[in-house]
C-alpha positions in Angstrom: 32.7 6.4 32.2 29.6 7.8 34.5 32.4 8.8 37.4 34.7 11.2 35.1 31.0 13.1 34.2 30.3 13.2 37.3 33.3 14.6 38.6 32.9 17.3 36.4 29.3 17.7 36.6 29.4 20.4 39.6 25.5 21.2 38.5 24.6 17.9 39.2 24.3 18.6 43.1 21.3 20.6 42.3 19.4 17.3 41.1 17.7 15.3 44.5 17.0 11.7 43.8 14.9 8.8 45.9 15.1 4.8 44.9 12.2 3.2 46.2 11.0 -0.5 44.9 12.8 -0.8 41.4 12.1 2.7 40.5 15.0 5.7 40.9 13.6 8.9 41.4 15.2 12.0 39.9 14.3 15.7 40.1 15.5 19.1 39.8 13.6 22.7 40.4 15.0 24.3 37.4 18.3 22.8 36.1 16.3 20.4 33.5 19.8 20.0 31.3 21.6 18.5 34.0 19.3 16.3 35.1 18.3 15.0 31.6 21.9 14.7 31.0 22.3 12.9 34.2 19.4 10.1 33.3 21.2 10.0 29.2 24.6 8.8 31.3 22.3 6.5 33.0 20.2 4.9 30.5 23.3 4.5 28.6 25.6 3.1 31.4 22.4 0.1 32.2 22.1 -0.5 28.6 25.5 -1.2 28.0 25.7 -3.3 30.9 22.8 -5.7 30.0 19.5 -3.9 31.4 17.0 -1.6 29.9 15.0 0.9 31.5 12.1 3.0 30.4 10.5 6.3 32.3 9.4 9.8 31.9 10.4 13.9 32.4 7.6 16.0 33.4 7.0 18.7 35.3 4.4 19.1 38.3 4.5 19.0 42.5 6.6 16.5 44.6 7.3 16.2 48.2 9.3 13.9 49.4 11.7 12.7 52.7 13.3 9.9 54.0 9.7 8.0 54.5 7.3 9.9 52.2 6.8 10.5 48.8 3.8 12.0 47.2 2.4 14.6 45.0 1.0 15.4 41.4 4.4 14.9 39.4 5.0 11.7 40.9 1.5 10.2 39.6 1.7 12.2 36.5 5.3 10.5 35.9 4.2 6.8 36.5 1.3 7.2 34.6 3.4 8.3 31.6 5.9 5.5 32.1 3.7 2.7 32.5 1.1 3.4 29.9 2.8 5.4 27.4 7.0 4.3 27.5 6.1 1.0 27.0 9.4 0.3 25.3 12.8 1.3 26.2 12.4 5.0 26.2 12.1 7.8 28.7 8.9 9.8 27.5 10.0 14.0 27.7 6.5 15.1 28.7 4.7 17.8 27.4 4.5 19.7 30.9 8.5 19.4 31.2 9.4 21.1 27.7 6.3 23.8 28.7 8.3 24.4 31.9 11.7 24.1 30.4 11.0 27.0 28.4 9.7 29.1 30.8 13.2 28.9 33.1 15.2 29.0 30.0 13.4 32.2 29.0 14.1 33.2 32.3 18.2 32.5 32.5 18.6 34.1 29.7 16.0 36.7 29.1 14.7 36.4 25.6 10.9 34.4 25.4 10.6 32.1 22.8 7.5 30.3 21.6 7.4 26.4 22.0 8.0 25.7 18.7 11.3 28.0 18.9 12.3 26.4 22.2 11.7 23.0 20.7 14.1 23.7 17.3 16.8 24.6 20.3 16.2 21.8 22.1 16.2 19.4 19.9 19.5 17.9 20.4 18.0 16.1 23.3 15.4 14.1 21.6 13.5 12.0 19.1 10.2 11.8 18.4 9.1 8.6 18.3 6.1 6.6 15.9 3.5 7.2 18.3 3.9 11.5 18.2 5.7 11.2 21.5 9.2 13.1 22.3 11.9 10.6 24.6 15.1 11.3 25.2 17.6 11.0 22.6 20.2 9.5 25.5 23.4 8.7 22.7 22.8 12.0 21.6 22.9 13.1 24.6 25.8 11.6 25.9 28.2 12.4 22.7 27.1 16.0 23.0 28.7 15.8 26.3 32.1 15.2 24.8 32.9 12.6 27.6 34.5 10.5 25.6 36.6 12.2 23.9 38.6 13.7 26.5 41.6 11.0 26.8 39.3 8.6 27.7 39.7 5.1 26.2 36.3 4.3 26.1 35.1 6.3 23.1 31.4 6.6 22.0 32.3 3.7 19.2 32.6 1.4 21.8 29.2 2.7 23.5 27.7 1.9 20.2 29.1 -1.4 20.1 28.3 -2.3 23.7 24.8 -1.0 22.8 24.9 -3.1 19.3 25.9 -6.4 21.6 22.9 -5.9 24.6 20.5 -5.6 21.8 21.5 -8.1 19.7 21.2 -10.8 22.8 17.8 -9.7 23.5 16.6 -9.8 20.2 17.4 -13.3 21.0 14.3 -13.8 23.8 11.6 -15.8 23.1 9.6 -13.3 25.5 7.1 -11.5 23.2 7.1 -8.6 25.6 11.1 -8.6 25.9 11.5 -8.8 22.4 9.3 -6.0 21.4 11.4 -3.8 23.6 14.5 -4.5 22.3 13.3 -4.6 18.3 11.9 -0.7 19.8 16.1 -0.8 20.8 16.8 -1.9 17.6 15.3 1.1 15.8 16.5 3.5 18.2 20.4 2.2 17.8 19.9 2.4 13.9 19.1 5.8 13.4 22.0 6.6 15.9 24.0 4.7 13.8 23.0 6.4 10.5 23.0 9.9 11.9 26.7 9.4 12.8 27.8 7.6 9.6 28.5 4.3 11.7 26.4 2.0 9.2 29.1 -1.3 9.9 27.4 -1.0 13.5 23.7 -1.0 12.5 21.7 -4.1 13.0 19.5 -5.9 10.6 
């Protein structure tokens, strides 16, 4: 499912990426929809297959090659992930919407305030308990309309895949584990409500 996106995903060359340790690194200067609909296939594709993830969008300075990486957006996004994702979410910054506006103001010449960007935007998110904005990555991916283009796999079976990875970690006797997958849990729900799949919600 990842390849035919992909494959048609000619924008997607314009996104750089680094793995280093058990963190994948992904950035772009200015196309922010491609790349936060390159990490919604992502998060979806490891999910499905048995392995959460969490992280964070947000905008600052990198610089990186094939033996360094450093700078302000790096810290900023590690900081983020590590003491505010917590669960199984990828945190959308504050800085990256900010900056997101700006370039889309930009592209297509009309400014809009924050609030107007947001109410544009907001097909890519949720906002979550705790105030914070992550990325809606189901959403996401059934905006993208890859599965319904002769593709077998349809986004019913996504959110049954999804249903099944959750369900067996709901099963861990891992405190930790569990309250990431009960965060899971909630998440898959309202997707499940907001697209009138109720038989696939989980109690």
């Amino acid at each position: 499912m990842m390849t035919s996106y992909f494959k048609k995903a000619d924008n997607l060359k314009e996104i750089q990426f680094k793995v280093f340790s058990d963190n994948f690194l992904y950035c772009a200067e200015e196309n922010y929809i491609a790349l936060i609909s390159l990490i919604s296939c992502l998060q979806s594709a490891f999910i499905t297959s048995n392995l959460v993830i969490r992280g964070s969008l947000c905008y600052g300075d990198l610089v990186f090659d094939n033996e360094f990486l450093y700078g302000k957006g790096l810290i900023d996004a590690y900081k983020i992930e590590s003491k505010i994702a917590i669960f199984s979410r990828i945190i959308i910054d504050e800085s990256f919407l900010i900056e997101a506006n700006k370039i889309s103001s930009q592209i297509y010449k009309k400014e809009l305030t924050y609030n107007e960007f947001l109410d544009t935007f907001n097909e890519y998110f949720f906002i979550d308990f705790d105030g914070n904005k992550y990325i809606n990555y189901l959403g996401v991916m059934n905006n993208l309309n890859i599965y319904n283009s002769g593709n077998s796999y349809g986004f019913i079976d996504v959110l049954k895949d999804h249903a099944k990875t959750i369900k067996n970690g709901l099963h861990s006797s891992d405190k930790r584990i569990l309250q990431k997958y009960q965060w899971c849990r909630t998440y898959h729900n309202k997707i499940c409500k907001q697209y009138q799949q109720d038989e696939l919600i989980i109690e």
